[in-house]
C-alpha positions in Angstrom: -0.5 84.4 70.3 -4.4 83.5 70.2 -5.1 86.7 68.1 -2.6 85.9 65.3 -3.6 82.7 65.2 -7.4 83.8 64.6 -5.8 86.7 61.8 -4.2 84.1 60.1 -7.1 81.7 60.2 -9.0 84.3 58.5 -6.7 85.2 55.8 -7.1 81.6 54.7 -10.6 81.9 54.6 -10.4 85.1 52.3 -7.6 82.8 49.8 -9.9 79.5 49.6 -13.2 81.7 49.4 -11.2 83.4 46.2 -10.2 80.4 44.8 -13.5 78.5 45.1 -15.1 81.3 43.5 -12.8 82.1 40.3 -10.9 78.6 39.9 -7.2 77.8 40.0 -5.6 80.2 37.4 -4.5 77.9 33.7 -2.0 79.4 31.2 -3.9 80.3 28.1 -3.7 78.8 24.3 -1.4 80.6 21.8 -3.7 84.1 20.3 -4.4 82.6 16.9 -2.2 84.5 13.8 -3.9 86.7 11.4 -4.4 85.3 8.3 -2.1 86.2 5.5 0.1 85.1 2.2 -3.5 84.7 0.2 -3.3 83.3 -3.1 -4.4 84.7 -5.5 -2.6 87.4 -4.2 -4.9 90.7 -3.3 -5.9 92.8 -6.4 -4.7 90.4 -8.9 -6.2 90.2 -12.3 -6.2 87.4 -14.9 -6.6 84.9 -12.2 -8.1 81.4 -13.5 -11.5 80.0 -13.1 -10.0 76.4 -11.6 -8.2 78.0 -9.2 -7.6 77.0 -5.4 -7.3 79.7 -2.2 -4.3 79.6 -0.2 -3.2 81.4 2.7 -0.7 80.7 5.4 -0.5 78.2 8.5 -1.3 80.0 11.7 0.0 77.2 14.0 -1.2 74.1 15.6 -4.5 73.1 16.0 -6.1 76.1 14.4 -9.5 76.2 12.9 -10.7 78.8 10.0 -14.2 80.0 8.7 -14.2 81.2 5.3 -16.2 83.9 3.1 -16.3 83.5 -0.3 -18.2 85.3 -3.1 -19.0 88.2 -5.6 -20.5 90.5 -3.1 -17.7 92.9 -0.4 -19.3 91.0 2.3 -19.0 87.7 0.6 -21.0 85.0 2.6 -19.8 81.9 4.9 -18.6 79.2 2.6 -16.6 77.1 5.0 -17.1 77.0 8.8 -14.1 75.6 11.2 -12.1 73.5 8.7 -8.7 72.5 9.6 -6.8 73.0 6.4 -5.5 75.8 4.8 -6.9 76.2 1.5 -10.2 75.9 -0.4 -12.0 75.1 -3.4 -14.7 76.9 -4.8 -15.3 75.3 -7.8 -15.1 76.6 -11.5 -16.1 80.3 -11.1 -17.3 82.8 -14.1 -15.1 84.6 -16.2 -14.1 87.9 -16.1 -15.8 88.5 -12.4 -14.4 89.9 -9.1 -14.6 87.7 -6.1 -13.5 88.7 -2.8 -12.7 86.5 0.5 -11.3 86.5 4.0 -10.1 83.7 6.5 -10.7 84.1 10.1 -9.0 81.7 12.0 -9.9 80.3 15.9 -8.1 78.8 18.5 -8.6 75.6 20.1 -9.4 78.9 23.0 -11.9 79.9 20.4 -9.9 83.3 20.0 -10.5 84.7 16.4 -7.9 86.4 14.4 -10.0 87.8 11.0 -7.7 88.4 8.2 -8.5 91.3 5.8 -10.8 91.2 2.6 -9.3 90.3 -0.2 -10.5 90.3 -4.1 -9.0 88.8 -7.1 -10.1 89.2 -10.9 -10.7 86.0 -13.1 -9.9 85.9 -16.5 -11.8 85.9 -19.8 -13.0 83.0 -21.9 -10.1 82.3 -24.0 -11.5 80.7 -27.5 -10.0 77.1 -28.2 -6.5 76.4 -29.2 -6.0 75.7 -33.4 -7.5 72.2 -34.2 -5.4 69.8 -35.4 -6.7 67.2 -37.9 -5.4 64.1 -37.0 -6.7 61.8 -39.3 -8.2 61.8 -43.5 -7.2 60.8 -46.5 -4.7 62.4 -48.8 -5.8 61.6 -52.0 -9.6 59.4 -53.0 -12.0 59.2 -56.2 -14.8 61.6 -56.3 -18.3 61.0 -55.0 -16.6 59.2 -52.3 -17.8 59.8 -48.9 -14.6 60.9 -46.9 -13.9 61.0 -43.0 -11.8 63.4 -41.6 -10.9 63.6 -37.7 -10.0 66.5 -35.8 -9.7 67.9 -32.3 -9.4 71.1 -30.4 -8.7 71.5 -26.3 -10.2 74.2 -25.1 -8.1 76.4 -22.2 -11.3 76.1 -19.6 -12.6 72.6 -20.8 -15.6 73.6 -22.2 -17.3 71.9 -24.8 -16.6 72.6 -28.5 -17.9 73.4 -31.8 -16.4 72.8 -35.2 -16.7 74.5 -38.8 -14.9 73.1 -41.7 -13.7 74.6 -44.8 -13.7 71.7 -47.9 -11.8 73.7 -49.8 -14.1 73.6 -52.8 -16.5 77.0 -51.9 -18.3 75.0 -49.4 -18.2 75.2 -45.9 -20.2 73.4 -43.0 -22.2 74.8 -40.5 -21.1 74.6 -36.8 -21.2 71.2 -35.5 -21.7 70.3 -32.1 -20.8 70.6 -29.7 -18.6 68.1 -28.1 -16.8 67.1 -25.2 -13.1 68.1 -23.9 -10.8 66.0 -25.8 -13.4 64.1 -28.2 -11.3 63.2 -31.7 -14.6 64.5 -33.9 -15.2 63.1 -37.3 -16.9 64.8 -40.1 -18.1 62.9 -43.5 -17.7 65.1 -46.7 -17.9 64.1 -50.1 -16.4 65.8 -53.0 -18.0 65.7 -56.5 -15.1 67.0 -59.2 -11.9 65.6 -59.8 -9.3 68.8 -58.3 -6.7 69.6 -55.5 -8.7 70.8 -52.4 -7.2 72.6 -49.3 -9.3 71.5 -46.2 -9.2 72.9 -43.0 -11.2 73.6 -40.0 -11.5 76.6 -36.6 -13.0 75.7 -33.1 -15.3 78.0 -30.6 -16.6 76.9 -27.1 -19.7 77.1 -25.5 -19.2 80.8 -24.7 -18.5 82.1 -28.5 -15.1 82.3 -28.7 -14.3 81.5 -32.2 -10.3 80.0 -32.4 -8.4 80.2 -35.6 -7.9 78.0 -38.6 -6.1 74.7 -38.3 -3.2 74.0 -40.2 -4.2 73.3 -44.4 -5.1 69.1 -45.0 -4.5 68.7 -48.8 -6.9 66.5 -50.5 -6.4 65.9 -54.6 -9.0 64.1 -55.6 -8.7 61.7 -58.7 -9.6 58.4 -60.0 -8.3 55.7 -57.6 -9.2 52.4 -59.7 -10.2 51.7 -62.9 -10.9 48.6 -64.6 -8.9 47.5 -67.5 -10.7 45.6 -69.7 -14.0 46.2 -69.6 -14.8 49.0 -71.3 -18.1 50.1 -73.3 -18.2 49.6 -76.2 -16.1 46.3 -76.4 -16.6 42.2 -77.5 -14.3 40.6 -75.5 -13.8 36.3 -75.9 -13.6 34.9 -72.4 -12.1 30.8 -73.0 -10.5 30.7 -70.0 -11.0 33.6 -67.9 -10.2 36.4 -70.3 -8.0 39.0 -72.0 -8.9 39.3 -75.7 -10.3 42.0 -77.7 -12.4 41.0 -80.1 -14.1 44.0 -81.6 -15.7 47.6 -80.8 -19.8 47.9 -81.6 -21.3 51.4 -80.6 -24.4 49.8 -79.7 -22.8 48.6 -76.1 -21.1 52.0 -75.7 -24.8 53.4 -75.8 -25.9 50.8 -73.4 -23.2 51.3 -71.1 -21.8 47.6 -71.7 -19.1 45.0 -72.4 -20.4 42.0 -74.4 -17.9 39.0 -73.5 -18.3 35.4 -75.1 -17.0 32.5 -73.0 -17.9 29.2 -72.5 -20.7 27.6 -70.1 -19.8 28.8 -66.1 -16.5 30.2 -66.7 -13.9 30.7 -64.5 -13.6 35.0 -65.1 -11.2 37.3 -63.9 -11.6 41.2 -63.2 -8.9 43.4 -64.0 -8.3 46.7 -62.6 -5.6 49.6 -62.8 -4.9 51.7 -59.2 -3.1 54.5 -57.9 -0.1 53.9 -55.3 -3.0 55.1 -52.8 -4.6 51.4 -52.6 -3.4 48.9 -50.4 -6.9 46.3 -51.0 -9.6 46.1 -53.4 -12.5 44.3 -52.7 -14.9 43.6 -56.2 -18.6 42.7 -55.9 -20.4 40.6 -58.5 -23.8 41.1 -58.8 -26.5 38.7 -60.7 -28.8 42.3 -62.8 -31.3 39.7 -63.8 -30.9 36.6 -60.7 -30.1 39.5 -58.1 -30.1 37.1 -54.8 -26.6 35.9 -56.9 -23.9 38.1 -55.4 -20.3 37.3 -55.1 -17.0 39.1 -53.5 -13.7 38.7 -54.2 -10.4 40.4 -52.2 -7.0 41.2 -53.1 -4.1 42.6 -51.0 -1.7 41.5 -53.1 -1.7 44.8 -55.2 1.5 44.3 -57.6 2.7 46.8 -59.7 -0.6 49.1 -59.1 -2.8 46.3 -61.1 -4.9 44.2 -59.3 -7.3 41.2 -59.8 -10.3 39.3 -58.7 -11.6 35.7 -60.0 -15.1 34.7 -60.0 -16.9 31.8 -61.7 -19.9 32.5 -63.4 -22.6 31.4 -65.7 -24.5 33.3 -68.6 -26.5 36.6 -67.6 -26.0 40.3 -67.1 -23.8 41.5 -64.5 -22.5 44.1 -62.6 -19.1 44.0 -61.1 -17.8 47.3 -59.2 -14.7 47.2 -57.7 -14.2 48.8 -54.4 -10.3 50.7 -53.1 -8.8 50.7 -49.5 -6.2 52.5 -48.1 -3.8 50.9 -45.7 -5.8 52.7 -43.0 -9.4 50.6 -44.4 -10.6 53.8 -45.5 -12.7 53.6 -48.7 -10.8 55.7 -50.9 -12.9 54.7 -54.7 -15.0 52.4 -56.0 -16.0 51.9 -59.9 -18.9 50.1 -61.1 -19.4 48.3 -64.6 -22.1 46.5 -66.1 -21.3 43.6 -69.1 -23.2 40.9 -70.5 -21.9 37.1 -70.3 -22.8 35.4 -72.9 -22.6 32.1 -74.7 -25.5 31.0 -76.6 -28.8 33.3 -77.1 -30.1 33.8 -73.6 -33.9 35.2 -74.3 -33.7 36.5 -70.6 -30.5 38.6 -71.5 -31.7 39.7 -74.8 -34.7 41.1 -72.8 -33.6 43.1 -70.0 -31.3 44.6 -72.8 -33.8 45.8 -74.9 -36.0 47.1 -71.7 -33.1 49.0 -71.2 -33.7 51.3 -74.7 -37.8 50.9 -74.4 -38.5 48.5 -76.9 -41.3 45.8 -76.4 -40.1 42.4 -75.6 -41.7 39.1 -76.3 -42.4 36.0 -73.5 -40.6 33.0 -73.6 
């Protein structure tokens, strides 16, 4: 009895001298999953430069390193991240990347998934502008704003070229941002019917193709109706009358108009269906601080008018034409002489005008 006793006495020794040495045995943590399901998928081609990596969940409380780059043994972008996708950032056209996920364990047991490579695609050039904006139909010698835009597929930035229509194109302007409405001034100098239209490239040199044709005629806008070179008008109240035709103010450029003393004096102009507002200017040619403006949006019948009250002297008037957009579409200038008794200062700057000597007061 006293030698099993001691037998069993030493067995127990043996099992708590193992267990103190090695610990009591645990059950061990799930073996991680290989990493799989990539996207982009392996060996595609064509793949965008925005795009994000995916791959599939290998189960709960998992951790992943990832290798990203251009090289086979691409480098360690991403160490021990808990989610299951990453972003590199815009990458470069037309260049081969390749990648691989390893995922641990909370055991710190790897699973490496295999190398996989994808192909991006090239620079695509801009999609067709689209002018958005610009007049229809304006004078000549008016300076003109047209507005156009062009996304690009990868966001870059953008040039533009335009083609005015009339043999004359620009060179490229830019460039701008992403979704910047440009606008380009351009002025034409002959009456005609122009066909306008304008092609995108990014950053990179991809040129895009022609937007649709903008057609511009381009034609008087506003005339005025009475005061014509040439012509002796009689202003009593305001004025309407022709009086008589003397070259000598055609050669100078001028309508003579007798009135009385600071008379009330209305401009009279003709437009096109294109004006909603003209706005006419009175300038002072011999007093030139003496400017006035007049406004009228209450175009009837496509004649306008503008009142002013003036005194003797030479003048200029010039009459300028909105569209209902506040674009400046025309604008007309004409000189005339108001006149009521003999001004010397008149008679002066008129005959400086053809060289001859004048005389002081």
């Amino acid at each position: 009895m006293e030698k099993k006793f001691i037998q069993l006495m030493v067995c127990a020794g043996v099992v708590f001298a193992t267990f103190s040495t090695v610990g009591v045995p645990f059950a061990s943590a799930d073996p991680p999953v290989v990493p799989g399901n990539p996207y982009p998928s392996q060996g595609s081609s064509g793949v965008t430069v925005f795009i994000k990596l995916h791959w599939s969940n290998s189960g709960a409380g998992v951790m992943y390193d990832v290798f990203f780059g251009v090289d086979t043994q691409p480098p360690l972008v991403s160490s021990h991240q808990g989610t299951t996708s990453y972003d590199p950032g815009i990458l470069d056209f037309n260049t081969t990347y390749y990648w691989q996920v390893i995922a641990y364990n909370p055991d710190n047991e790897s699973a490496s998934g295999p190398l996989w490579n994808f192909l991006t695609a090239d620079d695509s050039p801009p999609f067709n502008p689209i002018i958005t904006a610009g007049p229809i139909t304006a004078g000549k010698n008016i300076q003109l704003n047209f507005t156009a835009i062009a996304p690009d597929p990868e966001g870059n930035q953008i040039y533009y070229q335009w083609d005015w229509g009339d043999g004359n194109m620009s060179t490229w302007l830019g460039p701008y941002y992403f979704g910047d409405h440009v606008v380009t001034p351009y002025t034409w100098v002959e009456n005609g019917t122009y066909d306008i239209r304008v092609r995108a490239k990014d950053t990179y040199g991809k040129v895009g193709a022609w937007s649709a044709v903008h057609s511009l005629s381009i034609h008087p806008q506003i005339k005025f109706t009475y005061l014509r070179p040439g012509f002796v008008l009689i202003c009593p109240f305001g004025y309407d009358l022709a009086y008589g035709y003397i070259n000598y103010f055609e050669m100078l450029g001028l309508t003579f108009i007798l009135g009385t003393l600071n008379s009330e004096f209305t401009v009279n102009t003709t437009v096109s269906d294109a004006v909603y507002k003209v706005v006419y200017q009175m300038g002072n040619l011999i007093s030139t601080s003496d400017v006035w403006t007049a406004e009228d949006e209450n175009i009837s019948g496509n004649h306008s008018l503008g009142w002013f009250f003036i005194s003797p002297g030479l003048y200029q008037a010039t009459a300028y034409a909105y569209d209902i957009h506040g674009n400046l579409i025309d604008k007309t200038p004409r000189e005339f002489v108001f006149y009521y008794q003999w001004k010397f200062k008149v008679i002066k700057s008129l005959l400086a005008r053809i060289g001859l000597p004048t005389q002081t007061e």
